[in-house]
C-alpha positions in Angstrom: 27.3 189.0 115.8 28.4 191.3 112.5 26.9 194.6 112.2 25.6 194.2 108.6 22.6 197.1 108.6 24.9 200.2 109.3 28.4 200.0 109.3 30.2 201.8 111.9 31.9 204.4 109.9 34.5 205.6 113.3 38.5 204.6 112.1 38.9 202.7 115.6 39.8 200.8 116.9 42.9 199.9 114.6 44.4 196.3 114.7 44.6 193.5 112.2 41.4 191.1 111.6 40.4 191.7 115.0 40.0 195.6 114.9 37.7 195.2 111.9 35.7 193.1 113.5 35.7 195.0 116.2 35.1 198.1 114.8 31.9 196.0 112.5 30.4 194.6 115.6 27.2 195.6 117.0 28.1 196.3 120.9 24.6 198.0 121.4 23.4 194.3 121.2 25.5 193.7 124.7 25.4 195.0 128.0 29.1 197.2 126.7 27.0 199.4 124.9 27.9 201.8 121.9 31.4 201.7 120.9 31.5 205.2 121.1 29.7 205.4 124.6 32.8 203.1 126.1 34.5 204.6 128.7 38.4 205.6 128.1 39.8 202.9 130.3 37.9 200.1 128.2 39.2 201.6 124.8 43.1 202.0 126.0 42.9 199.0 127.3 41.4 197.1 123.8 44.0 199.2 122.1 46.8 197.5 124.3 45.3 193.9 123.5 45.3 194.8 119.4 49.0 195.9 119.5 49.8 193.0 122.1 51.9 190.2 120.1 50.6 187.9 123.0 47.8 186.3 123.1 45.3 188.4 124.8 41.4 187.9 125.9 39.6 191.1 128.1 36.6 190.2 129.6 34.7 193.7 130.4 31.4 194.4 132.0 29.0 192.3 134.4 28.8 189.9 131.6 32.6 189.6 131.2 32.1 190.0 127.2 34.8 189.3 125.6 37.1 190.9 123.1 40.6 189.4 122.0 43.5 189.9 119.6 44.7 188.2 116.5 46.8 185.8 118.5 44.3 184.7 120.9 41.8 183.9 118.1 43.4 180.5 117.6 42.4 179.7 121.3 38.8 180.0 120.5 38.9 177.0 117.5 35.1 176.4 116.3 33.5 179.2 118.2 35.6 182.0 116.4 33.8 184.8 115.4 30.5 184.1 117.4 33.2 184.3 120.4 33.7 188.1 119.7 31.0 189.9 121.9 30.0 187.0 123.5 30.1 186.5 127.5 32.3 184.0 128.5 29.9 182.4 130.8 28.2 181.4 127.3 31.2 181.2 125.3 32.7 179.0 127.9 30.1 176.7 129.0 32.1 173.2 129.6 34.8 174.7 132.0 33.1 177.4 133.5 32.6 175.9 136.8 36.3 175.2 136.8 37.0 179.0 135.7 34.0 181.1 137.6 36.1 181.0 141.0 38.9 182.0 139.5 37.2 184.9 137.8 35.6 185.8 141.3 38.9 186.5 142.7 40.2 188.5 139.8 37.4 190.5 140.2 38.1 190.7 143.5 41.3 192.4 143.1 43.7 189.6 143.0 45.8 188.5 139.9 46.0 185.1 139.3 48.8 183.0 136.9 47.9 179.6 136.2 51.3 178.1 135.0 51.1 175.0 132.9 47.3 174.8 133.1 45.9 172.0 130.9 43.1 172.6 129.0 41.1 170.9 125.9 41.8 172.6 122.7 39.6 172.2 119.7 41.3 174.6 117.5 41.6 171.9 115.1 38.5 170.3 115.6 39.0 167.2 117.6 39.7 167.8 121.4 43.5 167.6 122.1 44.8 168.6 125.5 47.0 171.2 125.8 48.8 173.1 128.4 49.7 176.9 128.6 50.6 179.5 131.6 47.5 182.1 131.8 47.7 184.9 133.5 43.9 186.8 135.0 45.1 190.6 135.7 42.0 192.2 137.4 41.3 196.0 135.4 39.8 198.9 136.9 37.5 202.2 135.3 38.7 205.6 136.5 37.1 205.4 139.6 39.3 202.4 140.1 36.8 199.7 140.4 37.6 196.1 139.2 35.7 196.0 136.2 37.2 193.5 133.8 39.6 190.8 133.4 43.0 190.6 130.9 43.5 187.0 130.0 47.1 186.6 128.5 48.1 182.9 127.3 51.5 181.6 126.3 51.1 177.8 124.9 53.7 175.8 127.0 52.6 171.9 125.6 55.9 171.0 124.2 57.5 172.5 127.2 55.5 170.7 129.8 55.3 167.4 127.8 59.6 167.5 126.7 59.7 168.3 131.2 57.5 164.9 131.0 59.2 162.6 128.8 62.3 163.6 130.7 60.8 162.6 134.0 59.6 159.7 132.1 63.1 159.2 131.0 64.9 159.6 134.0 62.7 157.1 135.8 63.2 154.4 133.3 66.7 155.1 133.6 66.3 154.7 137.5 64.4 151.6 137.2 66.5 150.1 134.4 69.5 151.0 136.7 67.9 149.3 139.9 66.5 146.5 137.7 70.2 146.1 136.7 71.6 146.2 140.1 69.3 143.8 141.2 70.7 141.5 138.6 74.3 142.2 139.3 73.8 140.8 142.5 72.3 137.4 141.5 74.0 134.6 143.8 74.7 132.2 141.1 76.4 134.0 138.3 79.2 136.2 138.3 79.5 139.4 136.4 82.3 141.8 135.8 83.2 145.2 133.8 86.9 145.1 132.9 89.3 147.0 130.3 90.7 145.4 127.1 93.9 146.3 129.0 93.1 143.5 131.6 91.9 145.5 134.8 88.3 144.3 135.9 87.0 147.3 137.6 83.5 145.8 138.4 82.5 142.7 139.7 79.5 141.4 141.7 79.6 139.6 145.4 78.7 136.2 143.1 81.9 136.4 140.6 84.8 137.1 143.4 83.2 134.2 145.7 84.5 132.3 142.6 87.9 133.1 143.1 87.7 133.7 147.0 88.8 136.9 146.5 87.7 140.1 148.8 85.8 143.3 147.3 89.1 144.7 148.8 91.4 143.1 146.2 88.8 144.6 143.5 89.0 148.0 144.7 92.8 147.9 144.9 93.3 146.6 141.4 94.9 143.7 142.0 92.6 141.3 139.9 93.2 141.5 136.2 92.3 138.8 133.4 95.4 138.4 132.4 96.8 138.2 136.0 93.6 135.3 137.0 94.4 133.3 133.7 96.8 130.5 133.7 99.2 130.6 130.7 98.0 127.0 128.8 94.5 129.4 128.6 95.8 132.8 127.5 95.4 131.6 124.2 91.6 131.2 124.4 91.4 134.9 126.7 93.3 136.2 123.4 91.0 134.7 121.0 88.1 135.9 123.2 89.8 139.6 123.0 90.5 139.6 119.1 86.2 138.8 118.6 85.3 141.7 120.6 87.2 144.0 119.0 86.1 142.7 115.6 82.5 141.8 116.6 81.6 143.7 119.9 81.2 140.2 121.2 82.5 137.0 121.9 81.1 133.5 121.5 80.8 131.9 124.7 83.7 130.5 125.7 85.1 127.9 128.9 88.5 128.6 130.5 90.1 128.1 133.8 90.6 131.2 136.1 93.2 131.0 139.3 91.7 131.1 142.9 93.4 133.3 145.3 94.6 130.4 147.1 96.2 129.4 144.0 93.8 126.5 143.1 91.9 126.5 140.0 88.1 126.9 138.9 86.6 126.4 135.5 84.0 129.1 134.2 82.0 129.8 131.1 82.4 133.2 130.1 80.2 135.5 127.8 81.2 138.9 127.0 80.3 142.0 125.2 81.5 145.4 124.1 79.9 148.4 125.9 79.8 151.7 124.1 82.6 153.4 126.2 85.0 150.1 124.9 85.4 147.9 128.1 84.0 144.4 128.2 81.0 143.4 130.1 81.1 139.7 131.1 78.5 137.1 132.7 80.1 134.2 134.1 79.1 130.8 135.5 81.2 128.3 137.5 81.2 125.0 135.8 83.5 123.5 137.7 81.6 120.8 139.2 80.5 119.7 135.7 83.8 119.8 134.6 84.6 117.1 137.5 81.8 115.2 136.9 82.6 115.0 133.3 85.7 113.7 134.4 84.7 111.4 136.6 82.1 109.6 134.1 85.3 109.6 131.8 87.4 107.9 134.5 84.2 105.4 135.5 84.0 104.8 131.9 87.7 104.0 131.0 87.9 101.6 133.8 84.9 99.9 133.3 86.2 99.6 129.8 89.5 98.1 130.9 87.2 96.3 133.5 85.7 94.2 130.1 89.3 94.1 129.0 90.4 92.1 131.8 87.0 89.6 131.9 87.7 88.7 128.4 91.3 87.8 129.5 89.6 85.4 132.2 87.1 84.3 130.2 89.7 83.4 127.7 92.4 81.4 130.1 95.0 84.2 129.7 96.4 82.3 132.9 96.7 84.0 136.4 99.6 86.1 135.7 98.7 88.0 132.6 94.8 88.7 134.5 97.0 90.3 137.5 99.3 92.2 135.7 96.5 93.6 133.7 94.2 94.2 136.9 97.6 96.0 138.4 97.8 97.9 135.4 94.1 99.2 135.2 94.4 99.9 138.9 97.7 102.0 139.0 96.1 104.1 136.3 92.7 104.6 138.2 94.6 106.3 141.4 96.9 108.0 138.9 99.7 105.9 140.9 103.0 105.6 140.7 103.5 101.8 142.3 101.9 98.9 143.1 101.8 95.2 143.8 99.1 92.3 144.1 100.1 89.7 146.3 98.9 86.3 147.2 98.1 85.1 150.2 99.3 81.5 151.4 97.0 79.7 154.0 99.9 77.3 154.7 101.9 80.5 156.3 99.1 82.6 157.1 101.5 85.0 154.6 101.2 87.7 151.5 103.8 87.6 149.1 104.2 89.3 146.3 102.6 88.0 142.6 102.8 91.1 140.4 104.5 94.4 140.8 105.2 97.7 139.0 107.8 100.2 139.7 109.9 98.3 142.3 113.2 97.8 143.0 114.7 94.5 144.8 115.1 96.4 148.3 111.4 96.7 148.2 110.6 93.5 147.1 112.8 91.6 149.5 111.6 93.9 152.7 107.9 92.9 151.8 108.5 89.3 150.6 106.3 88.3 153.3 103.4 89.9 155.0 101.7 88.6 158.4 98.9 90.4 160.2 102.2 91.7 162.7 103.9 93.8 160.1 103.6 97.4 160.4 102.4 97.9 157.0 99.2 98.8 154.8 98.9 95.3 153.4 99.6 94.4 157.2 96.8 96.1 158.9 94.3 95.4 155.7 95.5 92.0 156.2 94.7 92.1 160.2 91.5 94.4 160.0 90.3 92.4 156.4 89.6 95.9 155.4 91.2 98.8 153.1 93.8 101.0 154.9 94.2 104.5 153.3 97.8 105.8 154.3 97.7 109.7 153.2 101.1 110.6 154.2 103.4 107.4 155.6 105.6 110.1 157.2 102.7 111.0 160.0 101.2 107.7 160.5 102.5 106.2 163.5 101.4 102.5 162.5 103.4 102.6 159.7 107.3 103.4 161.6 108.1 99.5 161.2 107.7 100.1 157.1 109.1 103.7 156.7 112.6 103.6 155.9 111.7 100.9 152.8 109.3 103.8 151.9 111.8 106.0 151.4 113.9 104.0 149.8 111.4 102.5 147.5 110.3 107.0 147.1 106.7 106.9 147.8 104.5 108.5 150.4 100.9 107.3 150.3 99.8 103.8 150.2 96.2 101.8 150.0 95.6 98.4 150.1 92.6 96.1 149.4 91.8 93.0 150.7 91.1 90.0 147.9 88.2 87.7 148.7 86.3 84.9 147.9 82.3 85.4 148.1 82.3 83.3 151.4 84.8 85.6 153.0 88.5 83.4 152.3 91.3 85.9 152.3 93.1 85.3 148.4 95.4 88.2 148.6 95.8 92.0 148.2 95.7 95.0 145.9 98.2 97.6 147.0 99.0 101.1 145.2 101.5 103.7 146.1 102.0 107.6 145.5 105.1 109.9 145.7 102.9 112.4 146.9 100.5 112.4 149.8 97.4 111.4 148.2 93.6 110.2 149.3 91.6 108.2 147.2 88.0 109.5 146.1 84.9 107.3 146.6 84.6 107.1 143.0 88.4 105.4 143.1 87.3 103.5 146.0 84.6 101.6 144.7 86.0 100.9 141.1 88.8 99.6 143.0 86.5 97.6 144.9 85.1 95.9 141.4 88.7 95.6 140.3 89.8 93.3 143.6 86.2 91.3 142.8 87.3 90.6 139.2 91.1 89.7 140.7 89.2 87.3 143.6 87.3 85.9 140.9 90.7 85.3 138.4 92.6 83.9 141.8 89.7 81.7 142.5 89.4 80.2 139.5 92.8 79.3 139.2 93.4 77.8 142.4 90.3 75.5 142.3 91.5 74.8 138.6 94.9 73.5 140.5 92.9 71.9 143.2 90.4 69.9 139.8 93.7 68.5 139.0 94.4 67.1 141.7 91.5 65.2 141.5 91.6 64.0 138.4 88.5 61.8 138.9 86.4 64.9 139.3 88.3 67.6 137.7 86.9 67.5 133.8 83.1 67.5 135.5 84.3 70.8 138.3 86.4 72.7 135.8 83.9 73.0 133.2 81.2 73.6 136.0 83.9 76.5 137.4 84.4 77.9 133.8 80.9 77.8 133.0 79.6 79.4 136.3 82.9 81.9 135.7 81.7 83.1 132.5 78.1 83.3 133.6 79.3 85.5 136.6 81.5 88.1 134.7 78.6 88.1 131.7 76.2 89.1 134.5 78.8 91.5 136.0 79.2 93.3 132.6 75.1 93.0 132.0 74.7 94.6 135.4 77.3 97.3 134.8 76.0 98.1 131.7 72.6 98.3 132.3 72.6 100.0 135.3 74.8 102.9 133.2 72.2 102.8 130.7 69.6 104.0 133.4 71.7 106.3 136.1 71.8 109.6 135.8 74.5 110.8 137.9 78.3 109.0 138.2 76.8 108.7 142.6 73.7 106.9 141.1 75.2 104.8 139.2 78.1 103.7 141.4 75.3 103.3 144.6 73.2 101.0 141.9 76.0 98.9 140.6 77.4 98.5 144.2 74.1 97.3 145.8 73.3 94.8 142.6 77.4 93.6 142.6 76.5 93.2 146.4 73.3 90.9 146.0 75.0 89.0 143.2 77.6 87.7 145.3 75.4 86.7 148.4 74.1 84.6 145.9 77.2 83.2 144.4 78.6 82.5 148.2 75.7 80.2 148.8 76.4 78.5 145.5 79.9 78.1 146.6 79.2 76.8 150.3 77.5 74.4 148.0 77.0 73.9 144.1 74.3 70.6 144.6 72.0 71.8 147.2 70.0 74.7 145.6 69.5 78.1 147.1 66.7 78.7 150.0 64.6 81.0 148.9 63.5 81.8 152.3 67.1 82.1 153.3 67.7 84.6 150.7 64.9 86.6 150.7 65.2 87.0 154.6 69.1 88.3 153.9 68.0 90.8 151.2 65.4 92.5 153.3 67.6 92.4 156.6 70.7 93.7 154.2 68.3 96.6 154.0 68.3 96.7 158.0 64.8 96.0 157.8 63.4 94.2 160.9 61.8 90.7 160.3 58.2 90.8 162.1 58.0 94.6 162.8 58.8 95.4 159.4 58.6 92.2 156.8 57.1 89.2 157.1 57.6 85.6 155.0 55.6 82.9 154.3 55.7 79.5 152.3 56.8 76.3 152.0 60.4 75.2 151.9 62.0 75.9 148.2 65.2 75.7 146.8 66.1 77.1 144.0 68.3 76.4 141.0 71.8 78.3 141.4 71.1 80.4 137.8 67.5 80.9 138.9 68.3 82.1 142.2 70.7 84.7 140.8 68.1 86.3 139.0 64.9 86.3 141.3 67.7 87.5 143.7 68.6 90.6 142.1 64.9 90.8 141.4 64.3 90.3 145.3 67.0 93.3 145.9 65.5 95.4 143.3 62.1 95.3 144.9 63.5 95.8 148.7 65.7 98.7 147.3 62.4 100.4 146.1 61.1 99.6 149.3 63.7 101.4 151.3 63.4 104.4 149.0 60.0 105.2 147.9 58.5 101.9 149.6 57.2 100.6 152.8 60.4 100.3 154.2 61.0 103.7 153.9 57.7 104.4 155.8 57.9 103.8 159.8 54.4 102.2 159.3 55.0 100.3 156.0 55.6 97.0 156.1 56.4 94.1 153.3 54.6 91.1 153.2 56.5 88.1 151.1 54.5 84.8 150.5 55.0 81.5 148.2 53.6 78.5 147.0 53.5 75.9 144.5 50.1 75.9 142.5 49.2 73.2 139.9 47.7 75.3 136.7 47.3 73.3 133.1 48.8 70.1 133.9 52.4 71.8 135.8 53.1 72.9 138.7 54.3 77.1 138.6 56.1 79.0 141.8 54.2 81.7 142.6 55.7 84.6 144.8 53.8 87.4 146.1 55.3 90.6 146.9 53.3 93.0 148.8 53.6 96.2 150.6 51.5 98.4 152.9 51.7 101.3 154.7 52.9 103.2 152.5 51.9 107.4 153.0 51.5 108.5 149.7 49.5 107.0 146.5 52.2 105.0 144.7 52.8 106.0 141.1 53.7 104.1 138.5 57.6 105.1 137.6 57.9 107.4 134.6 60.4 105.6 132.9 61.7 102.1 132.8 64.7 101.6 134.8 67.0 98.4 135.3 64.7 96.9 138.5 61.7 97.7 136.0 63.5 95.9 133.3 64.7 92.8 135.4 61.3 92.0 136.5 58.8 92.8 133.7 61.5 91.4 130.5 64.5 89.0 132.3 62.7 86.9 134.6 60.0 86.0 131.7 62.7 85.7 129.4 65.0 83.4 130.9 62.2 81.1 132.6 59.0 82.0 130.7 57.5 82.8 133.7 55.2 86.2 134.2 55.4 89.3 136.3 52.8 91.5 137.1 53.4 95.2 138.9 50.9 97.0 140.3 50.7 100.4 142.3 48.4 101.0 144.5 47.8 102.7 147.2 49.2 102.0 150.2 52.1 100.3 148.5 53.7 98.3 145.3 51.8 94.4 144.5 54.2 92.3 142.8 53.7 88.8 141.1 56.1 86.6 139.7 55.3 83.2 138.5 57.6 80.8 137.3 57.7 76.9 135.8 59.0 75.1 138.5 60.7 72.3 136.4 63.2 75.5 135.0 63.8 77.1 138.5 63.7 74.0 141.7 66.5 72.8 142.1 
C-alpha cells in the first residue's frame, strides 16, 4: 500500500512511475523491511529492474514480495498498484499451484525459461490468453544464498499464434492437396493440366484409359490437344481456347479425341484457367451416349420409313413399288452399298431376283437362280431358313462357288434374310452387300427382321390376291377379307411399335419389347391363316405363350376350362394380353421364381341375361411382396384400357403377395367365334 503518513524523504531509488512508488511505499509493513535497512544486493538488483527496458518482476524475501518496472506493470492488469509489495503467493492466487514448483527450483539454484508459456491476461479487463517466454533467474545476498527470483517477460502472442496459423495453413494446404489427389484419381472422369501451347503435362489414370494411352506417352510428351484432336473438331478446341483467354473459362463443350489405336471417342470437356496460365480440364467419356443417340436415331428413321412402306401396302402401291421401297429402307439401315430381294418359286424350288440396286448384268445373270446347292448367302439362308452373316467373302470357305461374281460385282460382305409367311412358307429373300468387310449390329438385325415381316406380308398379299382371281367365285369375298385383315395387321404393327416406344427406356428395351409382342402377334395371325373360319383355341394359345416362355406345363403352369374359340380379332388382343402377363411372369413373376407357378382357368358364366368369358390369371410362389408398377406401361395399358375398349369387357389387376391376380371378362357374343 502508499505510504501517505511520512513520506520517505531518501532520493532512491530513481526510475520512472515505478521508483516513485517505490521510493513512497511503506516496506516496514512487509517482511523486506525498511528501505534503508535493505541489503546492497537487493537495492543493485531493483536498480537493474528500474533501468531494465524489459519487463522485469523480482520476487525477494521468504514471501517472494514483489517489485517490478514500468514495463512489467502492464502484466499485472487490475491488481496494479496493490501488486507493488505484495507476495506473489497473494498477488498470484489462481496460478500459483501451477507457478509454486517452479519457484521451488529457482530457489533452489536452477534458472528456469519458460518459452511460449500461455497465460490469461486481464490487462484489459476481460481474460484473454496470451503467450510470452519468461525467464526465473534465481538471486543470491552476499553470502550467496538464493534469496529472490528475477522474472523477465517478453510477450511472444503474435509470434506463437502467426507460427499457428501457419501450421494451420500448411495443413489445410496438405489436406486440400490430398483431398485433390484423391479426386484426381476418380475412376470415371478424366482430368488433365495442359499448356495453351497444346502439351498436357498432367493427366489422371481415368483420362488416358480414355485414349488407351500409357502414363509413359504422358511423361514423354507425346500427347498434346492439338495432336489427339481430329481436324473436322479443331474448330471447337479453338473456340474452346479463344474463351479461356477471354474469360478464364470455357463453357462445356463435346468433341471427339483420337485413341491411340487410331479409333475415336467422344468426351465432354470443361476447362478453366489456373493462375500460372495453363488449362485445367475435367472430362467425361460420352461415347456410349453418343452411340446410343445414334442408334435411337437410326431405330427411329427406319421405323419411320417402316410407316412409309405400310401406307404403300395399305394403299395397293402394287408389289414392285413396296419391294423397291423395302430395298431402299434396308440398303440404308446397313449403310450398304448393294442389294436385292428375290422371290422364291415353289414350282422350281428357286430364288430369282425381283428388285435390285447397284447391279450390273454379270451379277444378275450368275444369281438368276438360287437353289439350296448354290454356294451363296441367299444359298445357305435358303438351305438353313435362317440369316447368313458373310463378314469378309474372301475367308469364308462356303462361299468359293460365288467369289469370282463378288469381285466382279466389287463387294465383300453379304447378309441375307429369309422371307416368310406366319405358317413358316418360304416367299423369298432380303440380301444386302458391302465393299468393305462389315458385320451387322443387333440393332440392324432386328429392324431388318421387321423389314423382311412387312416384305412377307406385301408378298403374301399379292400372291393370294393372284390366287382370289383365279377364283373368281370367291375372290371379291377373300380379297376384301385379305385387305381388311392386312390393314388391321400393319395398324397393330405400327400401334405396337409405337406404343411400346412410348414406354421403353433404352433402344435394348424397346427392341426386346417390340420383338416379343411382333413375335406373339404372328403366332396369332398363323393360326388365323391355317384357318380364317375356325376361331382361335384359346387353350391352344395360351399353352404356346407360356411354353414360348420355356415354361413347363404341370411343374410350372397349369390350364383349366372348357373348350373356347375365339374370334380371329379377339384372339389377337387377349393374345398379346396373354404374352404381356407371361412376360411379367418370366421377369418379376412366378415364372421367374423356381417355386412360382401360374395358374390359368376359364369359363362361361351367365350374369344379367348374357353369357361373359371369364379368365382367371393367377400366380403363386412368388418370393417377394408384389408391388404395384410405378408407372403405366404398354402390358398395363393393353389390359386395363384395350381389352375394355374394344369388347367392353373389364379387367381387374391385383398384387398380392405371393404373386399377380388377373381378371378379364368379356361378352361372349363380341369375342366366340
Amino acid at each position: 500500500m502508499l505510504q501517505t503518513s511520512e513520506p520517505h524523504q531518501a532520493s532512491w531509488p530513481i526510475g520512472g512511475e515505478m521508483g516513485e512508488r517505490i521510493r513512497a511505499f511503506d516496506w516496514s509493513q512487509t517482511s523486506l523491511g525498511p528501505l534503508k535497512a535493505w541489503p546492497q544486493s537487493l537495492k543493485a538488483t531493483v536498480d537493474l529492474v528500474l533501468a531494465s527496458p524489459m519487463p522485469m518482476n523480482l520476487l525477494w524475501g521468504p514471501d517472494l514480495v514483489q517489485i517490478y518496472n514500468d514495463a512489467f506493470r502492464p502484466y499485472f492488469g487490475t491488481k496494479h498498484p496493490a501488486s507493488l509489495g505484495q507476495p506473489a503467493r497473494e498477488c498470484w492466487v489462481e496460478i500459483w499451484p501451477e507457478s509454486e514448483p517452479l519457484n521451488a527450483r529457482v530457489l533452489a539454484g536452477e534458472t528456469v525459461v519458460l518459452a511460449n508459456h500461455p497465460w490469461i491476461d486481464t490487462r484489459d479487463g476481460d481474460p484473454e490468453e496470451i503467450c510470452s517466454t519468461t525467464s526465473l533467474i534465481p538471486l543470491r545476498d552476499d553470502s550467496g544464498a538464493v534469496v529472490g527470483i528475477l522474472t523477465t517477460a517478453s510477450e511472444t502472442t503474435h509470434h506463437v499464434r502467426a507460427e499457428a496459423e501457419l501450421t494451420r495453413a500448411e495443413q489445410a494446404l496438405r489436406e486440400s492437396d490430398a483431398r485433390l489427389r484423391a479426386a484426381l484419381e476418380i475412376e470415371t472422369v478424366g482430368v488433365i493440366r495442359l499448356a495453351l501451347e497444346g502439351p498436357i503435362i498432367e493427366a489422371n489414370d481415368a483420362f488416358l484409359a480414355m485414349g488407351g494411352y500409357s502414363r509413359a506417352d504422358l511423361e514423354a510428351g507425346r500427347l498434346t490437344w492439338q495432336g489427339l484432336t481430329p481436324p473436322e473438331w479443331m474448330e471447337a478446341s479453338e473456340q474452346a481456347v479463344a474463351e479461356l483467354k477471354e474469360n478464364g473459362q470455357s463453357k462445356p463443350y463435346e468433341k471427339e479425341y483420337l485413341r491411340k489405336n487410331g479409333s475415336r471417342w467422344c468426351g465432354l470437356f470443361a476447362a478453366k484457367m489456373l493462375p500460372d496460365s495453363t488449362i485445367f480440364e475435367f472430362v467425361l467419356d460420352i461415347t456410349a451416349r453418343k452411340q446410343a443417340e445414334q442408334a435411337l436415331a437410326t431405330e427411329l428413321k427406319a421405323m419411320t420409313r417402316l410407316h412409309d412402306v405400310s401406307r404403300q401396302v395399305v394403299n395397293g402401291a402394287g408389289l414392285q413399288a413396296v419391294l423397291d421401297a423395302i430395298l431402299e429402307a434396308a440398303i440404308e439401315l446397313h449403310g450398304a452399298d448393294f442389294g436385292n430381294i428375290q422371290l422364291f418359286d415353289d414350282k422350281t424350288r428357286t430364288l430369282r431376283i425381283a428388285a435390285q440396286r447397284g447391279f450390273q448384268k454379270p451379277f444378275l445373270d450368275h444369281f438368276a437362280e438360287v437353289d439350296v446347292a448354290e454356294g451363296s448367302a441367299c444359298g445357305m439362308a435358303l438351305a438353313r431358313r435362317e440369316r447368313v452373316m458373310i463378314e469378309d467373302v474372301e475367308t469364308e470357305p462356303a462361299y468359293a462357288p460365288s467369289l469370282q461374281a463378288a469381285r466382279e460385282a466389287g463387294y465383300r460382305a453379304v447378309q441375307s434374310t429369309p422371307l416368310f409367311t406366319p405358317t413358316g412358307e418360304t416367299l423369298g429373300m432380303l440380301s444386302t452387300h458391302f465393299r468393305q468387310p462389315h458385320r451387322l449390329s443387333e440393332l440392324d438385325m432386328r429392324l431388318t427382321d421387321i423389314y423382311a415381316r412387312l416384305a412377307a406380308e406385301a408378298i403374301a398379299q399379292v400372291r393370294a390376291e393372284v390366287a382370289l382371281r383365279e377364283s373368281e367365285s370367291q375372290a371379291r369375298l377373300l380379297l376384301a377379307e385379305l385387305q381388311h385383315r392386312v390393314r388391321n395387321t400393319l395398324a397393330v404393327i405400327r400401334s405396337i411399335a409405337r406404343q411400346t416406344a412410348e414406354t421403353s427406356e433404352t433402344v435394348e428395351d424397346y427392341a426386346m419389347h417390340l420383338d416379343g409382342r411382333l413375335d406373339a402377334f404372328a403366332r396369332v395371325q398363323g393360326a388365323v391363316t391355317r384357318d380364317p373360319c375356325a376361331g382361335i383355341d384359346l387353350s391352344s394359345m395360351v399353352a404356346e405363350e407360356l411354353l414360348t416362355c420355356a415354361a413347363r406345363e404341370g411343374e410350372q403352369f397349369s390350364l383349366s376350362g372348357p373348350t373356347i374359340r375365339l374370334q380371329p380379332k379377339a384372339a389377337e388382343t387377349v393374345g398379346l394380353a396373354i404374352h404381356e402377363l407371361a412376360t411379367n411372369a418370366v421377369k418379376y413373376g412366378a415364372l421367374s421364381s423356381p417355386k412360382g407357378h401360374v395358374t390359368v382357368a376359364w369359363r362361361l358364366e351367365d350374369q344379367n341375361g348374357g353369357q361373359r368369358l371369364r379368365i382367371e390369371w393367377s400366380e403363386t410362389g412368388v418370393p417377394v411382396l408384389s408391388l404395384a408398377p410405378r408407372r403405366s406401361g404398354f402390358g398395363t395399358e393393353l389390359l386395363t384400357q384395350t381389352l375394355p375398349y374394344q369388347f367392353r369387357g373389364t379387367t381387374t389387376l391385383t398384387f398380392k403377395p405371393g404373386g399377380l391376380q388377373c381378371t378379364i371378362e368379356l361378352p361372349s357374343n363380341r369375342v366366340l367365334q
